[in-house]
N, C-alpha and C positions, 0 to 999 in steps of 0.2 A: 492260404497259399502265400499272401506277401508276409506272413512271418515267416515263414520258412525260408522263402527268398531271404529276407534280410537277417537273418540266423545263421546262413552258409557264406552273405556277405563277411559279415562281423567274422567269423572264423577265420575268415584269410585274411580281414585287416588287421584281428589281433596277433596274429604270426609277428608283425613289428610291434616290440615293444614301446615304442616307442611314438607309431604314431597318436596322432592325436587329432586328426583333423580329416576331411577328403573334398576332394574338389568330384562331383559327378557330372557326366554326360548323358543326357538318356539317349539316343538314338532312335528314331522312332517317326509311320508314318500313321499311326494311330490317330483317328481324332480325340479328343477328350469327353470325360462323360458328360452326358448334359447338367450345365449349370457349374461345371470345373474349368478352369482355364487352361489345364494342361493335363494330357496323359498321365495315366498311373500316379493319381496322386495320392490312394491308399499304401501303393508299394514303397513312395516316398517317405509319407509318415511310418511305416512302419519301419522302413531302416533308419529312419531320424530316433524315432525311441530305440530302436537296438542299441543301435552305436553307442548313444547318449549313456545308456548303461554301461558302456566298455571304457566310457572316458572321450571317444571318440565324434566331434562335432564333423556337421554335413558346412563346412566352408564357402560353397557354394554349387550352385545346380548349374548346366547348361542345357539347351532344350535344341536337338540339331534333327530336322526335318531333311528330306532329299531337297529340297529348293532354299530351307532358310535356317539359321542359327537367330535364337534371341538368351538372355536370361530367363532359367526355369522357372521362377519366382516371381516375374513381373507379367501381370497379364498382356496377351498377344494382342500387338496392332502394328501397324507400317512405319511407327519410329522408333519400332525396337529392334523388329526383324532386318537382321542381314543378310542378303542373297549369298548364299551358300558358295558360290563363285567366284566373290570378291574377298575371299577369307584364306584362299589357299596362300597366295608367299604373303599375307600379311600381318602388319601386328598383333591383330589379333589369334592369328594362327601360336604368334610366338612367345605369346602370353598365357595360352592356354595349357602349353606344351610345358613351361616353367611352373605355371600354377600346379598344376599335376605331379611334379615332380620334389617340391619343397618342402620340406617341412617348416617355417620359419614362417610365423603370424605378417598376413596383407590386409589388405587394403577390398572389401568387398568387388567383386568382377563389374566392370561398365565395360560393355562389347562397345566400337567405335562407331560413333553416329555414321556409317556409310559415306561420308562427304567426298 
């Protein structure tokens, strides 16, 4: 099933010839499997190898729960997670929305310490 998933992925990123990169979101109040730090991390790896054959790198992950945002890649604890609340008009909102949209090689995603 997550090859298929990430097989109908790749289909619609390679429509752009051009890109070469993706920033993802998972969206999700799943918990993780035991012993995984985060949800879905076969379907990850398996669109991490698709892509990787299309030319196409995972640039980075976000991990956005009903309560909190962290980085998808850094295991979960209270200095990562940001309250899903204090994220709406902010820069992290407007970083997110830019990373998404670029093509042009950055700088790995650091979500703001919440201060």
């Amino acid at each position: 099933m997550e090859v298929h998933f990430a097989r109908t992925v790749a289909a619609y990123l390679t429509t752009d010839e051009r890109a070469n990169g993706i920033v993802f979101a998972l969206y999700t109040n799943e918990l993780p499997e035991p012993g995984e730090a985060r949800p879905h991390r076969k379907t990850i790896a398996a669109l991490t190898g698709v892509l990787a054959q299309e030319g196409i790198n995972i640039r980075d992950g976000i991990y956005v729960t009903s309560t909190a945002v962290s980085p998808y890649d850094t295991p979960p604890g209270p200095d990562i997670a940001i309250p899903i609340s204090t994220t709406e008009y902010s820069q992290f909102n407007a970083e997110f929305i830019y990373r998404g949209s670029t093509i042009e090689t950055f700088e790995p995603f650091a979500p703001p310490s919440g201060d």
